[in-house]
Structure formats: C-alpha cells, structure tokens
C-alpha positions, 0 to 999 in steps of 0.5 A: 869615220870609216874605222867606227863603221867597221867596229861595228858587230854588225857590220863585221859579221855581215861583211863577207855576205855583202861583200859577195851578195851585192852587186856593188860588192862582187864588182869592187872585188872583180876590180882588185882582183883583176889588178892583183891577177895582172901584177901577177901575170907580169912576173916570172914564175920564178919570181919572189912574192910576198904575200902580207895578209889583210882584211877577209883574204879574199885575193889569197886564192888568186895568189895561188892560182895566177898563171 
C-alpha cells in the first residue's frame, strides 16, 4: 500500500530532494500548482480562502503570490 511506502524513514527524508530533483517530480508538482494558480487567478482578490495545510506545503507559496 502507498501508506507502507511513505512509513518508511527513507523515503521520507529523501522526498523533498526527488520530489524537486527528478524530472517526474518537478512535473507533478508544475501540474498541481498550475491547478491551484488557476482556481486562484478565477477568484476575486477580496475572496475568502481557506488554506487547510497538507504534506511538505510545497503550494503554500503559490497561495501567497497568486495574482
């Protein structure tokens, strides 16, 4: 199962250096940043968002720097 994977030590302390190394990790990160940018470029800048933290908060600055 996934879960087993990630309970791993290892993997764990490697993940942000794969994650941001590999060729495949920067793409799946491009992919769901690109889909928070869009949600977020669609909303008024008055809107209200709530930002429920997850995982390495890797999209947190794309929060803070949508246009």
């Amino acid at each position: 199962m996934k879960r087993d994977y990630y309970d791993r030590g290892h993997v764990v302390e490697r993940y942000m250096d794969w994650r941001f190394a590999s060729r495949g990790g920067r793409h799946v990160h491009e992919v769901e940043v690109g889909a928070v940018r869009d949600f977020l470029c669609g909303l008024p800048r008055s809107a209200a968002l709530l930002d429920l933290p997850g995982g390495t908060k890797s999209g947190t600055l794309v929060i803070r720097i949508a246009p």
